[in-house]
N, C-alpha and C positions, 0 to 999 in steps of 0.2 A: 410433708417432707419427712422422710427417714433417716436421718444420718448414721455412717458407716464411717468406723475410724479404720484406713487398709495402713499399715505399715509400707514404707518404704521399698522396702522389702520386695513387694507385689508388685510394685509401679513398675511399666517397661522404661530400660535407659537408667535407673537408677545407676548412679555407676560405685564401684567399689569402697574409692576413699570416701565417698558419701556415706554410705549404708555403716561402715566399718566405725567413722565421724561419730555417727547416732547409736550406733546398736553393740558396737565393740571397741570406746573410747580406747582402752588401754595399749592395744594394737597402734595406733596413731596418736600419740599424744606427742611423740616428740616434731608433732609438723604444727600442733595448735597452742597457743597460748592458754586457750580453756577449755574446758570440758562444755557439751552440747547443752545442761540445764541450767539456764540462766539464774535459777534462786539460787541453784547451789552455790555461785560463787557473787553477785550482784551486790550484797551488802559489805563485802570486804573489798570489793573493786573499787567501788566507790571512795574508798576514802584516800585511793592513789590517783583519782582522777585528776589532773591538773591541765588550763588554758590557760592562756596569757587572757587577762580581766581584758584587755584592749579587744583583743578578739570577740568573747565572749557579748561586751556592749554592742561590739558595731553587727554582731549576728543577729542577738537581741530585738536590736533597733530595729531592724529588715525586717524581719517575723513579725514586728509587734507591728508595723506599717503595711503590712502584709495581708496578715489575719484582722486586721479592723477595715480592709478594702471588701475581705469576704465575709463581712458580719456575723464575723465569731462571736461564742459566747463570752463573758464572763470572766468563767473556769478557762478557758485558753487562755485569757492576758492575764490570768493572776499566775500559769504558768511556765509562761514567755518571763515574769516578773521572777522566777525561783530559778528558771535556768541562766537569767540575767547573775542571778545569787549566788550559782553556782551550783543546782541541783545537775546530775547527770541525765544522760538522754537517751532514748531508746527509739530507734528510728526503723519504719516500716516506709513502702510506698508503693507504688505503680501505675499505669501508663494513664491517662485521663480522659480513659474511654466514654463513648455516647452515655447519658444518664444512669453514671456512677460506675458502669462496666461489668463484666459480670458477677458472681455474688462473691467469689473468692477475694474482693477487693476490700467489699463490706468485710467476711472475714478479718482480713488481714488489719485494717482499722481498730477491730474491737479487740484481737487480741493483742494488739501493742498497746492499749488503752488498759486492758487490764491487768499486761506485764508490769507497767508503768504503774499504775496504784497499788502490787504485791510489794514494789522496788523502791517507791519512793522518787521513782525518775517521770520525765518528761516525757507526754508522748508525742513523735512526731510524723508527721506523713509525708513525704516528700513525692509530690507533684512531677510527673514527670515530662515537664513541658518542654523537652529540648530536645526529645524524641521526633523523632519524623516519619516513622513508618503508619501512615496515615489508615492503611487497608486494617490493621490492626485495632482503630480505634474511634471506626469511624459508625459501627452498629455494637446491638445491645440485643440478645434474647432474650424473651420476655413472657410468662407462660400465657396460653391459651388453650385453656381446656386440658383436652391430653395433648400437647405438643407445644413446642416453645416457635413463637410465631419472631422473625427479624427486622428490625427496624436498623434502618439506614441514613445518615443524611452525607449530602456531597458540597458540601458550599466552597464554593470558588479558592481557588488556591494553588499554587504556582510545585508541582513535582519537589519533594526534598523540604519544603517551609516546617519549619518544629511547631509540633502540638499547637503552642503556649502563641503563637501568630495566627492561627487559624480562626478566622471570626464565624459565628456565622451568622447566616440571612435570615430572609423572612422564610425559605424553606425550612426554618427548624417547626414552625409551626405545624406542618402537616404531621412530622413526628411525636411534637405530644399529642395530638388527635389521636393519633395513633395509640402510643400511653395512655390514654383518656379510654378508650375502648376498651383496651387490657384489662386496665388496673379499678375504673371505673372512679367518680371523683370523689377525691379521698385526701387527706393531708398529705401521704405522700406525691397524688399528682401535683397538689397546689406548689410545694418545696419543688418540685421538675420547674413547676411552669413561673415560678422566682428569680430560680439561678438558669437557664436554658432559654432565653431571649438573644434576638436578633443583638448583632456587637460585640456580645459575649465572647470568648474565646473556649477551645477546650478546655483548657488551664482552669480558668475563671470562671466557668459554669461547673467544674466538676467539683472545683475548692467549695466555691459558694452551698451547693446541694451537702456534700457531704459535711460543713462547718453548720450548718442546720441538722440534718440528720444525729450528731456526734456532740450535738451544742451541750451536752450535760458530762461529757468525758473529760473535756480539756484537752483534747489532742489539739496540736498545733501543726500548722501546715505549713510545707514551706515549699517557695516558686522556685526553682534555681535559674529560672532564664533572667535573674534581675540584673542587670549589671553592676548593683553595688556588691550585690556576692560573688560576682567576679571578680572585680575589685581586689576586696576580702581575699579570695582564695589565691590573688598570683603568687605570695610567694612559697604555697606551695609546690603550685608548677615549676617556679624558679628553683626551690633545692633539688626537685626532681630530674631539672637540664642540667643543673650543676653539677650532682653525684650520680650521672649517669652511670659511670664505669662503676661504681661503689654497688649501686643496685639492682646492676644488669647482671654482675657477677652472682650476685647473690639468689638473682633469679634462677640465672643457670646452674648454680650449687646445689639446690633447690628440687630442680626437673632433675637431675642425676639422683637425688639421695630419693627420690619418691618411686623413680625406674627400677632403682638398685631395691626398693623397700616391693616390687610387685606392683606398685600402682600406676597408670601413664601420668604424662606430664599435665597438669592443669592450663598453663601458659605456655604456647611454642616462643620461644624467644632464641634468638641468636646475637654472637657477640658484640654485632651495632646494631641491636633493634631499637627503634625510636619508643618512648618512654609515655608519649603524646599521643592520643587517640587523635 
């Protein structure tokens, strides 16, 4: 493998306020609370950081019930134990694709892992089991030779059902066969063929695989399809139906000063736009 760092810059679709965000903070500063490098300002953020402790426990709790279902290390529950404490958070994640998904995933794991030991904060992965776009996350490429060969699996499941419901069958089997060809047998097949058993969920075999993989980071994973973190979260949703007009407004003040600055609007919003995905 070769790796190439391309700026932003190069990527097609990059769009303005992005590029401008990363590469010409000063330009936009008065749309962001902070500047794009997270050391720069991390260790003086932190000490404005404030939760209500009540909060903090019952998250805590969730997590730490959580990550000892997907036999995490250690280093995870000692710290689930420091964000219980009070340590601040640094939160990465994404979709919970077939046998870990593809490598930008791992990326994105190691570097909140190692933003998180620069910063003194927690690092977390959030699981995105509440997703339903199934076609998205149902194969994995995987090399062979010169070319990356696809594996697929389809287990039973009703159009629309999120990730974090999706079980699968004994058809997962022919898919590590498949891995098993690949990768040839090796400790990383053994960790597939651990966490990727019939019953399992996407959710739950991808947590499982990557809290093995990651077991000396500490990163800490977290489900959001639990119901006590819905719980947890209503009465956010409830200030948000509350102070609709208060925040709708502010949306719209918002898309006008970004139009008026050259940039398009981020959020199409209009003056009774529902608040609620």
């Amino acid at each position: 493998m070769h790796p190439e760092c391309l700026p932003f810059t190069s990527i097609p679709h990059s769009t303005r306020l992005f590029t401008d965000f990363l590469y010409h903070f000063p330009k936009v500063q008065g749309f962001y609370a902070r500047p794009p490098g997270l050391l720069e300002w991390a260790s003086d953020e932190q000490q404005r950081i404030r939760y209500p402790q009540d909060r903090r426990e019952q998250v805590a709790a969730v997590l730490e019930r959580q990550n000892r279902e997907l036999n995490a290390g250690a280093k995870t529950l000692e710290n689930i134990q420091r964000l219980r404490e009070g340590a601040p958070a640094i939160v990465t994640g994404q979709q919970v694709a077939l046998f870990g998904g593809p490598a930008f995933s791992l990326l994105k794991a190691l570097t909140v892992a190692i933003l998180a030991e620069k910063t003194g904060a927690v690092p977390i992965f959030w699981l995105a089991t509440e997703d339903h776009d199934f076609a998205e996350i149902n194969f994995v490429h995987l090399p062979a030779g010169d070319h990356l060969q696809t594996l697929t699996v389809n287990p039973a499941h009703q159009e629309g059902t999120p990730a974090g419901k999706i079980n699968f069958d004994e058809g997962i089997a022919a898919a590590l066969k498949q891995a098993e060809d690949l990768l040839g047998n090796s400790a990383l097949l053994e960790v597939l063929q651990k966490s990727y058993r019939p019953g399992e969920n996407f959710g739950s075999a991808f947590g499982k695989f990557y809290a093995q993989v990651f077991a000396e980071s500490g990163l800490v994973f977290l489900n959001p399809i639990d119901p006590e973190l819905h719980r947890i979260a209503q009465p956010v949703f409830g200030d948000a139906l509350l102070k609709w007009q208060e925040i709708n407004d502010g949306l719209l003040q918002r898309e006008q000063e970004l139009e008026a600055a050259g940039y398009h609007a981020q959020v199409k919003v209009t003056p009774s736009h529902p608040l609620c995905f």
